[in-house]
KEKE-3310 file (N, C-alpha, C; in steps of 0.2 Angstrom, whole numbers, plus 5000, padded with zeros to 4 digits):
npx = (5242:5244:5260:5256:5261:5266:5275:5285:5283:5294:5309:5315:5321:5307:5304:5318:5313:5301:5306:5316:5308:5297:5304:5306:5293:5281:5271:5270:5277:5290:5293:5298:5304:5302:5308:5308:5322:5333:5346:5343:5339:5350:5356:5344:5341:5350:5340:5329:5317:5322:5313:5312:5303:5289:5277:5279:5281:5269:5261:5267:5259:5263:5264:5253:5248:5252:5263:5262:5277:5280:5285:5275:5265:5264:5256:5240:5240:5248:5240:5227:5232:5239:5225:5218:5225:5220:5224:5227:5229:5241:5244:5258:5257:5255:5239:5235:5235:5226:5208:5200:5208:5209:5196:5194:5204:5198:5184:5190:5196:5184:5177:5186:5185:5195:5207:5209:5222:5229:5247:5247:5255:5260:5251:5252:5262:5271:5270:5259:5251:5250:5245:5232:5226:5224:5216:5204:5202:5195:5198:5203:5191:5181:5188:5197:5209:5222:5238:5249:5263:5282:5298:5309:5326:5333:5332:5332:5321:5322:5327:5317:5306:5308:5302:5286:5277:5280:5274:5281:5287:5283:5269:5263:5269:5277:5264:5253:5253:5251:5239:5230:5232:5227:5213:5209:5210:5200:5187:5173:5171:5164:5174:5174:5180:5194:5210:5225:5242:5256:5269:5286:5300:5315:5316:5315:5305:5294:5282:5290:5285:5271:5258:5242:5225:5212:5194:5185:5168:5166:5171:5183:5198:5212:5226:5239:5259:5272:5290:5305:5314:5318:5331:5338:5351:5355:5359:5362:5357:5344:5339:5326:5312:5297:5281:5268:5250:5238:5222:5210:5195:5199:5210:5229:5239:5255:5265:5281:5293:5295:5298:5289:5289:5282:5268:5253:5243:5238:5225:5226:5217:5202:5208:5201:5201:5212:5226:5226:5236:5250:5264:5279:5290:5300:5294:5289:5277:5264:5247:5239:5247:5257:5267:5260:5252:5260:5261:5248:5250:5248:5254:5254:5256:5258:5248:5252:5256:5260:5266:5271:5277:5277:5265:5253:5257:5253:5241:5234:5237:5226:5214:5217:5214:5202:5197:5199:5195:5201:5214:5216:5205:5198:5188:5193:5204:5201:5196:5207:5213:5203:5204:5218:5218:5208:5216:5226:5218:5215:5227:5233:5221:5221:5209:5201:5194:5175:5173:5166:5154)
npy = (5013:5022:5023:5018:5031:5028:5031:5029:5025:5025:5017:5008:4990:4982:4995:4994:4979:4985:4994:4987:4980:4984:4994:4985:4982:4980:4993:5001:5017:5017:5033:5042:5039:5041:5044:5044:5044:5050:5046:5035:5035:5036:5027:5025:5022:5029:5044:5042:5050:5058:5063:5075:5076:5064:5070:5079:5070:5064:5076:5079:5081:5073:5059:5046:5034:5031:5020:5013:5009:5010:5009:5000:5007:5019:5018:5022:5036:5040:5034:5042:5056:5053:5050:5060:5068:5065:5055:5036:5021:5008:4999:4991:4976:4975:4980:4991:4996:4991:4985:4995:5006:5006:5005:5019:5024:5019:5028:5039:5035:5033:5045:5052:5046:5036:5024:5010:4998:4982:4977:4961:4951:4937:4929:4923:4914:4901:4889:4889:4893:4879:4871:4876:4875:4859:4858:4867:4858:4848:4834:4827:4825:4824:4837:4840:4844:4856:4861:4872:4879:4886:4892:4897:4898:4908:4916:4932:4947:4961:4978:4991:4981:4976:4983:4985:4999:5002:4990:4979:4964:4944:4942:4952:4953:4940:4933:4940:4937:4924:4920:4928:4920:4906:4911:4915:4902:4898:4903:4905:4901:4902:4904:4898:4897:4903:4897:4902:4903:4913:4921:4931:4921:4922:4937:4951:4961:4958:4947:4931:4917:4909:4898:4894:4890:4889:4884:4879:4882:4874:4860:4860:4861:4873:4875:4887:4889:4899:4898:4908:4904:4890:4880:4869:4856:4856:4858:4873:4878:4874:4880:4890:4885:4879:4871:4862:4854:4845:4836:4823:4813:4806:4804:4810:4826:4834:4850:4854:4869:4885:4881:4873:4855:4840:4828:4819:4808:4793:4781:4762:4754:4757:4759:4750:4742:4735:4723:4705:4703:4707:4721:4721:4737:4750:4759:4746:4733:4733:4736:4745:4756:4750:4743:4749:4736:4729:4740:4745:4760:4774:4786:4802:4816:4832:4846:4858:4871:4890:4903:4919:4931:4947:4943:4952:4964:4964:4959:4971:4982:4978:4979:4991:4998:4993:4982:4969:4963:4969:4961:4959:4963:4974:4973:4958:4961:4966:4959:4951:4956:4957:4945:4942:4950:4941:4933:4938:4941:4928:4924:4929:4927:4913:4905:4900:4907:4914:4919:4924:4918)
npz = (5137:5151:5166:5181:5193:5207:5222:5237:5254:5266:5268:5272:5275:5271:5260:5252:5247:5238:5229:5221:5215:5210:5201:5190:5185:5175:5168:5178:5184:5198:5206:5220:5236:5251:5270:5287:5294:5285:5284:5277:5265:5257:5248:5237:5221:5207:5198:5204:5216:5231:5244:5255:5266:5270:5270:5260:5250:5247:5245:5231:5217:5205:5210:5209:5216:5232:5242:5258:5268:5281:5299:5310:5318:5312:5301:5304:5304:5292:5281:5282:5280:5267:5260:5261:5254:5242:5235:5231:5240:5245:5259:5269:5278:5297:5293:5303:5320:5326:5327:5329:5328:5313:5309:5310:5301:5291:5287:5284:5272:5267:5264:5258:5246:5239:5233:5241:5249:5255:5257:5253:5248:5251:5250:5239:5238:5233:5243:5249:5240:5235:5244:5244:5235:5234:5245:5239:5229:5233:5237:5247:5254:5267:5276:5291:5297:5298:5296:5302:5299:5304:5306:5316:5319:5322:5332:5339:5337:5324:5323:5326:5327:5338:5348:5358:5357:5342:5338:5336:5338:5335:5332:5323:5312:5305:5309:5304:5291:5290:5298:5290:5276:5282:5282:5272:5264:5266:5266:5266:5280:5295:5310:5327:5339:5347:5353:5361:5362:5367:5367:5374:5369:5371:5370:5376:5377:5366:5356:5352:5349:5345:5344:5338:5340:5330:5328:5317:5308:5299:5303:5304:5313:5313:5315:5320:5322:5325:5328:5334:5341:5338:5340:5330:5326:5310:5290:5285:5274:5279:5287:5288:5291:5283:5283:5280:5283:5280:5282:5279:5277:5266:5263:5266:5266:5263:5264:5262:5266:5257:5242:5237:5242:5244:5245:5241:5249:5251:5254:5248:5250:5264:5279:5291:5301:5310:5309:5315:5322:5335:5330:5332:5337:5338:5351:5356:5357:5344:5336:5330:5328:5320:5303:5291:5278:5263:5250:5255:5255:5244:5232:5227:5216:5221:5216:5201:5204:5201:5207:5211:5221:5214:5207:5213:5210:5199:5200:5206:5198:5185:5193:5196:5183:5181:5176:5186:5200:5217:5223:5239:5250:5260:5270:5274:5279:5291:5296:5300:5312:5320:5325:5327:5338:5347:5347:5356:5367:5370:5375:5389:5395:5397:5391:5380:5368:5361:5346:5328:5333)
capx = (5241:5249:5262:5255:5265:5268:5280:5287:5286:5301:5315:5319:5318:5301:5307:5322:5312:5299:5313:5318:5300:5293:5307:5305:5286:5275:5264:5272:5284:5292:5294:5305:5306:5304:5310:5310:5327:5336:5352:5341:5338:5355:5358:5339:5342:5349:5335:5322:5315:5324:5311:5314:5299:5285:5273:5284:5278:5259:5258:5269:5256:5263:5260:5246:5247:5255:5264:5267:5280:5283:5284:5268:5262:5264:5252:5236:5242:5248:5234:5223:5235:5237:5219:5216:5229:5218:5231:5225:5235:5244:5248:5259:5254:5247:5233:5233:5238:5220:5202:5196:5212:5205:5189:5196:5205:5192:5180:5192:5196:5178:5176:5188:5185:5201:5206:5214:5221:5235:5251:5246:5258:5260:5243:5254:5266:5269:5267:5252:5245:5248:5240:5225:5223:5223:5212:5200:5201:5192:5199:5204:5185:5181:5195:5196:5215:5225:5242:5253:5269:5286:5302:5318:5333:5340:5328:5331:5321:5326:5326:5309:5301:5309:5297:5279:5274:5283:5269:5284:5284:5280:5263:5262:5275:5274:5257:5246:5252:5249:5229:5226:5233:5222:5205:5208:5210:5191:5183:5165:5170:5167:5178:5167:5184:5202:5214:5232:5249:5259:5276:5293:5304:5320:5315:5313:5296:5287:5283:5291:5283:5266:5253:5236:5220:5204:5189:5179:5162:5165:5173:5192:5204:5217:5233:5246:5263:5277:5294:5308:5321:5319:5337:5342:5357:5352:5363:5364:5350:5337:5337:5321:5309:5290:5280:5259:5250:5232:5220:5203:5195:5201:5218:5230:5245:5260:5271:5287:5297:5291:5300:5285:5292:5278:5265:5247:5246:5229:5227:5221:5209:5201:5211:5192:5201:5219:5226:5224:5244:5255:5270:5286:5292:5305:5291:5286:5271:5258:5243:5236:5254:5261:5269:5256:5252:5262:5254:5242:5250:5247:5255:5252:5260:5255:5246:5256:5254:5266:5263:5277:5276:5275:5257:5250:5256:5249:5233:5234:5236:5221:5210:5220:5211:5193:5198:5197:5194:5210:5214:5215:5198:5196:5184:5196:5212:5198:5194:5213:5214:5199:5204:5225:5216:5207:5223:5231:5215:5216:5233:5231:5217:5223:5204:5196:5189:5170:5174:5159:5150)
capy = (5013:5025:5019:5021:5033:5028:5033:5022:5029:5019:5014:5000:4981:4982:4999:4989:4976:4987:4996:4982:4974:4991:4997:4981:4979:4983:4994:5007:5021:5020:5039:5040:5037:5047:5040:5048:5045:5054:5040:5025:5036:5036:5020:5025:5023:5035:5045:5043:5058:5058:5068:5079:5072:5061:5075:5082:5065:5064:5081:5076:5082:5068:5052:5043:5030:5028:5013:5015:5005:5013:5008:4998:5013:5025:5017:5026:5044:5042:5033:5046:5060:5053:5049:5065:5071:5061:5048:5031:5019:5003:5000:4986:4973:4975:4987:4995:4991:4986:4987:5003:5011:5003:5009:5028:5025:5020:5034:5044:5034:5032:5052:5054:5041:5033:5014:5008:4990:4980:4972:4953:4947:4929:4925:4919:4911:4896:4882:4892:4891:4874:4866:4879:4871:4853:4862:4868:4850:4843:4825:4822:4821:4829:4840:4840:4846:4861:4865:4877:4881:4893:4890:4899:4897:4917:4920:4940:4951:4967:4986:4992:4974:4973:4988:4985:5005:5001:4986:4976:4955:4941:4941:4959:4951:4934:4931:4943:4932:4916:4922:4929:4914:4901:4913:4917:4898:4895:4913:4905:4894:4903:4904:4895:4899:4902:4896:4904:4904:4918:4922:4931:4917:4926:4941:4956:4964:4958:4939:4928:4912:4907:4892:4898:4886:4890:4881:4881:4878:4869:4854:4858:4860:4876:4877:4890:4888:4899:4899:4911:4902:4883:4878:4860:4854:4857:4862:4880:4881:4872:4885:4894:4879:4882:4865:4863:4849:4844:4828:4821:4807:4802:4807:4819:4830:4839:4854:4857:4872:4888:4879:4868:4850:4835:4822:4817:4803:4788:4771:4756:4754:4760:4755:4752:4738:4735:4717:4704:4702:4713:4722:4725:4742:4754:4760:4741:4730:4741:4736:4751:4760:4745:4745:4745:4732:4732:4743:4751:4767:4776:4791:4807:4821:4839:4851:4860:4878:4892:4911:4923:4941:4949:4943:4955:4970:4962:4961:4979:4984:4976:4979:4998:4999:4990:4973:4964:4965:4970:4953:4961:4967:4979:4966:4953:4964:4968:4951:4947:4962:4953:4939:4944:4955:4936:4930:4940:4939:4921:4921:4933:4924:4906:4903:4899:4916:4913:4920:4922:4914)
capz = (5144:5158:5171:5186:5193:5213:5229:5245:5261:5270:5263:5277:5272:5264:5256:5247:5240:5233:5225:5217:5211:5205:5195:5184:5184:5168:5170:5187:5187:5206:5206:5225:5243:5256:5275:5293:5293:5280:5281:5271:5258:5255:5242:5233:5215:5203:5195:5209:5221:5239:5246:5263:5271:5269:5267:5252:5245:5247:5240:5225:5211:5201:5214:5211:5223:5239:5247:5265:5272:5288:5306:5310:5322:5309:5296:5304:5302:5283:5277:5283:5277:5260:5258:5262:5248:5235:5234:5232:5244:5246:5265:5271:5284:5296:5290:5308:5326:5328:5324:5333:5323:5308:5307:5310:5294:5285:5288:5281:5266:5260:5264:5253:5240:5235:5233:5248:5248:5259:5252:5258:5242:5255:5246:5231:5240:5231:5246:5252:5235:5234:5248:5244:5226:5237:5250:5233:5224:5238:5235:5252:5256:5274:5279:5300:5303:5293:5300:5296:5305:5302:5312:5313:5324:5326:5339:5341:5333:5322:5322:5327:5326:5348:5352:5356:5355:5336:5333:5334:5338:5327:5328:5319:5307:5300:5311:5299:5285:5291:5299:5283:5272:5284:5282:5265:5260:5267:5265:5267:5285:5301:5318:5333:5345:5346:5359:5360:5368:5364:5371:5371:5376:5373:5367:5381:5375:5361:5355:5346:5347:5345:5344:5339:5338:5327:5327:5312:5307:5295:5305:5303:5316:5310:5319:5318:5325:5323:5334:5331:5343:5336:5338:5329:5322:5303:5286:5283:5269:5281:5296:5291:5290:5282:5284:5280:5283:5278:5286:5278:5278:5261:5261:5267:5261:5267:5261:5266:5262:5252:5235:5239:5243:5247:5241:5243:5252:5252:5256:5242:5254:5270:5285:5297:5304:5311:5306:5325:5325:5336:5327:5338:5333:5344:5353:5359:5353:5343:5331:5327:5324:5316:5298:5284:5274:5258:5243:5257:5256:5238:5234:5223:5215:5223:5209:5203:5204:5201:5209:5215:5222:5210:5205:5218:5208:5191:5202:5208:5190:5183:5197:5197:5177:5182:5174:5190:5208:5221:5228:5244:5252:5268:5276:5274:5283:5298:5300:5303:5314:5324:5326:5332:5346:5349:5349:5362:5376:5376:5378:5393:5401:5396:5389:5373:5365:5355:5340:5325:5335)
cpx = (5246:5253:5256:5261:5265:5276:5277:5288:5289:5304:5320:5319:5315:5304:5309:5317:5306:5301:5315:5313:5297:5297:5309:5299:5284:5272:5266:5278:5284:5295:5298:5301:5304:5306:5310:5317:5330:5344:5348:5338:5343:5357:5351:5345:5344:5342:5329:5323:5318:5319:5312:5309:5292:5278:5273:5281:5272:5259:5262:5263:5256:5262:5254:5244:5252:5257:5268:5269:5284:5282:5274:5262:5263:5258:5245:5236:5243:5245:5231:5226:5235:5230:5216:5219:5224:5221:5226:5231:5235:5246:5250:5255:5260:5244:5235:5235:5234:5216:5201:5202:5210:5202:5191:5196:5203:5184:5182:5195:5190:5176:5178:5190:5190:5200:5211:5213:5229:5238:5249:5250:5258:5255:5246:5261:5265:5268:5262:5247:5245:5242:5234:5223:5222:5218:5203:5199:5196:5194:5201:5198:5184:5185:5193:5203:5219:5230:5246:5260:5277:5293:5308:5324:5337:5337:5324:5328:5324:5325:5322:5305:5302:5305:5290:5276:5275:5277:5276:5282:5281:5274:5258:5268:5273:5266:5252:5246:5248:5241:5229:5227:5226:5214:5203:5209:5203:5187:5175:5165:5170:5171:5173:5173:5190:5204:5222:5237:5253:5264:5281:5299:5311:5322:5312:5304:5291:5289:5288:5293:5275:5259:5246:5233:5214:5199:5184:5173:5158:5168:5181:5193:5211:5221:5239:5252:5270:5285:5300:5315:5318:5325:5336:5348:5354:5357:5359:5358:5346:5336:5332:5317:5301:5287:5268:5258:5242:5227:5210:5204:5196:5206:5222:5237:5248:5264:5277:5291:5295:5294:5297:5286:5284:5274:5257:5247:5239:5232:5224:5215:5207:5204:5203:5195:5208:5218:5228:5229:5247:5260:5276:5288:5299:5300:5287:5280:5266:5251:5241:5241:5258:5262:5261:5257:5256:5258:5247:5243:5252:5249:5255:5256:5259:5253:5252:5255:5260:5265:5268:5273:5273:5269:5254:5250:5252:5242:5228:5232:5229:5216:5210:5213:5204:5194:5195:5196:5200:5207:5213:5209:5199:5196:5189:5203:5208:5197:5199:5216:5211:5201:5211:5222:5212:5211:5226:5225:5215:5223:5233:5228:5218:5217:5203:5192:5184:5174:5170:5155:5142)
cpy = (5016:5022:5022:5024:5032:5028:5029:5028:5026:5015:5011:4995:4981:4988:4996:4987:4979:4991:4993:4980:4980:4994:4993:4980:4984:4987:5000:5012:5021:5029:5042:5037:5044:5042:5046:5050:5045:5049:5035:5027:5037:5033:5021:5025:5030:5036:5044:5046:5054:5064:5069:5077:5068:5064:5079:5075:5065:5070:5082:5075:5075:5060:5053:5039:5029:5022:5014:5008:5006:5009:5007:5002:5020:5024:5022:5034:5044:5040:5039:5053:5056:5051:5057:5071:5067:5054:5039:5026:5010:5002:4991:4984:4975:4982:4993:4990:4987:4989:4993:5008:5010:5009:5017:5029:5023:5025:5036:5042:5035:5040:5054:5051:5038:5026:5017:4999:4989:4976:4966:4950:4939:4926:4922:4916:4904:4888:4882:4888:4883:4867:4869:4875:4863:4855:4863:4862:4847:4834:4822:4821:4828:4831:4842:4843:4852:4865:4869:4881:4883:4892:4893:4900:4904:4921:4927:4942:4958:4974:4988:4987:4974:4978:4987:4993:5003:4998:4982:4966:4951:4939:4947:4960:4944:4932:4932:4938:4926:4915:4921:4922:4909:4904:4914:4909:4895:4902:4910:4902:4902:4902:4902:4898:4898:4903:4898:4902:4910:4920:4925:4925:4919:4935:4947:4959:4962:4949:4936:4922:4913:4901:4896:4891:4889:4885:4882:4879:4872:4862:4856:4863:4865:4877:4878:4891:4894:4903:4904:4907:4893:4881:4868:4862:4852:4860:4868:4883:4879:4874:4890:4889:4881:4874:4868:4855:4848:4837:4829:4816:4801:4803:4811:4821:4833:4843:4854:4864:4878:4888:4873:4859:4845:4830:4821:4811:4798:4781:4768:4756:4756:4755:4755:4745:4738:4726:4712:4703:4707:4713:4725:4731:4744:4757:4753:4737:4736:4734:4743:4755:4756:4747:4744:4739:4733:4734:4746:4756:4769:4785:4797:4813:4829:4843:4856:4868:4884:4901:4914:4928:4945:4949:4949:4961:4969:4962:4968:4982:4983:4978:4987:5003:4997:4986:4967:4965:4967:4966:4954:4964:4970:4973:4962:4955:4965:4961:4948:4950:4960:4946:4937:4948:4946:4932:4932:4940:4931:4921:4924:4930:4918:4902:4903:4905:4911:4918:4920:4918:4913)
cpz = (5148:5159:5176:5191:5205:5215:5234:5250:5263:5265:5269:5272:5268:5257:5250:5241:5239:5229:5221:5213:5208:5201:5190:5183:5180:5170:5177:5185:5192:5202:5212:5230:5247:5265:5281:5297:5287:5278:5276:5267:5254:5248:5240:5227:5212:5200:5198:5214:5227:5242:5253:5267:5269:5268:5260:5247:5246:5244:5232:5221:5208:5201:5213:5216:5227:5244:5253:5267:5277:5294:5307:5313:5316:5302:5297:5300:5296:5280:5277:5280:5269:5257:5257:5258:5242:5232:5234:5235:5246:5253:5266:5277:5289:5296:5297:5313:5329:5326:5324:5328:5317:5305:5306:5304:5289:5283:5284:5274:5262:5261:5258:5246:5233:5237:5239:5250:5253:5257:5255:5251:5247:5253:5240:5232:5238:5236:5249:5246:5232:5238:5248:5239:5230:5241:5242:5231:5226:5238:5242:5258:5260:5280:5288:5302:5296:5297:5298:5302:5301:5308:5310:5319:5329:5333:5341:5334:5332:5324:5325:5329:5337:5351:5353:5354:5348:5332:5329:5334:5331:5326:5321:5312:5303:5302:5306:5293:5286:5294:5291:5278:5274:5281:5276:5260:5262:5270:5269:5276:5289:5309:5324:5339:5342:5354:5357:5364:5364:5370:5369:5375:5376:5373:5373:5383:5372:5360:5349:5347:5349:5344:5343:5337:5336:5326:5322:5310:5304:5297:5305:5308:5314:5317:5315:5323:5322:5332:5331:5334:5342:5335:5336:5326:5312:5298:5286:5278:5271:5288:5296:5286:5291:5281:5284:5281:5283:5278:5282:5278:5274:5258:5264:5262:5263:5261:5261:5262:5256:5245:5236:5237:5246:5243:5245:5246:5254:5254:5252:5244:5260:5276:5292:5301:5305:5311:5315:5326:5329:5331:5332:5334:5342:5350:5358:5354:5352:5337:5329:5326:5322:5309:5293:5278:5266:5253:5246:5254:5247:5238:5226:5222:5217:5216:5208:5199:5206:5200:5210:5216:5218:5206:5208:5215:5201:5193:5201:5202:5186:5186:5197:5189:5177:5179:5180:5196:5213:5224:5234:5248:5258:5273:5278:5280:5290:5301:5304:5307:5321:5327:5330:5339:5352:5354:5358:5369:5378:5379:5385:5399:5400:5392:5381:5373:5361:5351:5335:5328:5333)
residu = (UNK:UNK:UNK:UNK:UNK:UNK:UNK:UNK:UNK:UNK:UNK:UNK:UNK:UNK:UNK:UNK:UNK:UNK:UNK:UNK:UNK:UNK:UNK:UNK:UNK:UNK:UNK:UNK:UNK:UNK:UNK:UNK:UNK:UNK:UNK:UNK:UNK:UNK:UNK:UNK:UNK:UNK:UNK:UNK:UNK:UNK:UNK:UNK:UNK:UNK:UNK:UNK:UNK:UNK:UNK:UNK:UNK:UNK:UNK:UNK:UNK:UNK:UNK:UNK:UNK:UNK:UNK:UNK:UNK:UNK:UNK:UNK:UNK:UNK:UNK:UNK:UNK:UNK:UNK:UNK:UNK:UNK:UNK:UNK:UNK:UNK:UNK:UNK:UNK:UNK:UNK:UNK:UNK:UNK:UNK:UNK:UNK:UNK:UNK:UNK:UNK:UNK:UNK:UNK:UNK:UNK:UNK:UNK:UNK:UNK:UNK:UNK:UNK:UNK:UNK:UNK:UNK:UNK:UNK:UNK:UNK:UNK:UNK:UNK:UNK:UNK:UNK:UNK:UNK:UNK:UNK:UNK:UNK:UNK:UNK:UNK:UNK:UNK:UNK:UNK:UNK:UNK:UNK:UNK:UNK:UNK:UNK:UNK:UNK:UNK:UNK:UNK:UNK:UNK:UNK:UNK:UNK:UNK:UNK:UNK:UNK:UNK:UNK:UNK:UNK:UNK:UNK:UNK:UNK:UNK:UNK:UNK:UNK:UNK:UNK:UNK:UNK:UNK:UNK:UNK:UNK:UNK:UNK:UNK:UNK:UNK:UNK:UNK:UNK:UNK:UNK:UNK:UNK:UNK:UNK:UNK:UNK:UNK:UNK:UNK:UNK:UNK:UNK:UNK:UNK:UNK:UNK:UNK:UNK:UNK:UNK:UNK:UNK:UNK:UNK:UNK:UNK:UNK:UNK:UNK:UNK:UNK:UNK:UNK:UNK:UNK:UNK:UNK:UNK:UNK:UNK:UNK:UNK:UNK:UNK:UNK:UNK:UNK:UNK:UNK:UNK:UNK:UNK:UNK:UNK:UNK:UNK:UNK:UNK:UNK:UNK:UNK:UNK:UNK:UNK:UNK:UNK:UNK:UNK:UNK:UNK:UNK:UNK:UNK:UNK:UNK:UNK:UNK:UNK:UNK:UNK:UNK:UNK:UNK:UNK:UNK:UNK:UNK:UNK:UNK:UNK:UNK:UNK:UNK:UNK:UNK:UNK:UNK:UNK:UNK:UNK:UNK:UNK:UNK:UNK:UNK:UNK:UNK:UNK:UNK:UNK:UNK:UNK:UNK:UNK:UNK:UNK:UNK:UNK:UNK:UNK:UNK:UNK:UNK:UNK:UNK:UNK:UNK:UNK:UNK:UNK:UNK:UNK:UNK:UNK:UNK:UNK:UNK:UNK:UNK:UNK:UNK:UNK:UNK:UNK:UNK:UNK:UNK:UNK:UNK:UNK:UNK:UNK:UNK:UNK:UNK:UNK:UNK:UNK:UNK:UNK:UNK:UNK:UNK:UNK:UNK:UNK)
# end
């Protein structure tokens, strides 16, 4: 079996780490880089092309596949030109700056009949994939709440990321992730409405925080949260805080942390009554938020389930040679395309957008 022979457009951040992940994975020769700026091909590896422009790579004879990792405004234009080189293509998130650009570039891939798929490797993020596998099991009955939230302290964004012309902000950043994680852990549920907030609250231009509510068909309740200026008083290795959370009627389950930390969580028996004494707490008399009974609360070990990054390219590969399907689908990157554009009219008009309706 070949390598398959691909080249990175951008040699920023993402650049780096597919620089690093592709010149130890089975199965790929990285072949070089090319960048719009000519500095951050600097540090490329010995023995890999610096090519003079980003056109010099797409007609690279000996690229087979293209992964663009450029500035989010730039993804339309090199799709299309390398699609249009024959190239089959890898584009990071997100796919496009919106649908309408989308669909342009998909015209023009199925014209010219290449693969064309989106890095979403955060589908194998191991806290994602554990509360999916709890999500999957169905043990906790009839799921009605699914949160999912992202929190970090430094506030400012980076480089490019402070520009909206760029398709900077965090909804066009972690956002894509975490849409796509929630739709892709219930493929068959539709959307009935999404309610938003979406804000820069230090941040000049673009967002970076947001709240999003989805309504499902299926009865559950998804809320995504992420804030980029979350100050606490926290040690050093707990200042970028990942946190899920999971509600049925026969149990629920929390993650914390993408080194997936938590526990399932039931009760011996159904609490359908609260017992007729008050409990003092710090809050005052309570029954119904009083202590449990001892030996109510029963608790469970999360499954355990073990993905990294790197799965994504093992996908690509197999799915690359007709083995399996690209984990990634079209459909699936438009959906989440659709539903960030949702985002941003509620937040706008402050209302509930239908949605699949």
């Amino acid at each position: 079996m070949e390598d398959i022979r691909i080249a990175v457009i951008g040699h920023g951040f993402m650049g780096h780490e597919h620089e690093k992940m592709l010149s130890e994975m089975e199965g790929y020769r990285l072949i070089g880089f090319s960048d719009v700026d000519p500095a951050q091909l600097e540090d490329v590896k010995e023995g890999l092309i610096r090519y003079a422009s980003n056109d010099e790579l797409i007609q690279d004879p000996q690229v087979q596949v293209v992964l663009i990792a450029a500035n989010n405004n730039q993804h339309h234009d090199l799709v299309c030109q390398a699609a249009r080189a024959g190239k089959d293509i890898i584009c990071e998130k997100p796919i496009a700056m919106n649908v309408e650009e989308l669909d342009d570039m998909l015209e023009v891939v199925d014209e010219c009949g290449v693969n064309f798929t989106v890095h979403h490797q955060r589908r194998f993020d191991p806290d994602f994939r554990v509360i999916k596998e709890v999500y999957d099991q169905k043990s906790l009955g009839d799921i009605y709440t699914i949160k999912s939230s992202l929190y970090g302290f430094n506030g400012n964004m980076h480089d490019w990321h402070v520009y909206i012309k760029e398709g900077g902000g965090m909804l066009f950043d972690w956002g894509v992730h975490l849409l796509d994680q929630i739709l892709w852990m219930m493929p068959g549920a539709k959307i009935r409405s999404v309610f938003a907030d979406l804000r820069n609250v230090i941040n000049f231009e673009v967002d970076d925080y947001f709240k999003i509510l989805m309504k499902f068909d299926n009865g559950v309740m998804a809320e995504v949260e992420l804030g980029t200026y979350y100050l606490a008083d926290k040690p050093h290795d707990k200042w970028f805080e990942r946190h899920w959370f999971i509600g049925g009627n026969k149990g629920t389950a929390y993650v914390d942390g993408f080194e997936p930390q938590g526990k399932i969580i039931r009760t011996s028996r159904l609490l359908t009554n609260v017992q007729g004494t008050r409990t003092m707490t710090a809050a005052g008399p309570t029954r119904s938020f009083g202590p449990p009974v001892e030996g109510t609360i029963l608790t469970e070990e999360l499954p355990d389930v073990r993905t990294k990054h790197e799965d994504y390219f093992i996908n690509y590969r197999k799915a690359y040679d007709g083995q399996e399907d690209f984990l990634v689908k079209i459909p699936e990157t438009r959906r989440v395309l659709a539903l960030m554009e949702a985002v941003r009219e509620s937040a706008r008009t402050g209302m509930s957008i239908p949605f699949e309706a």
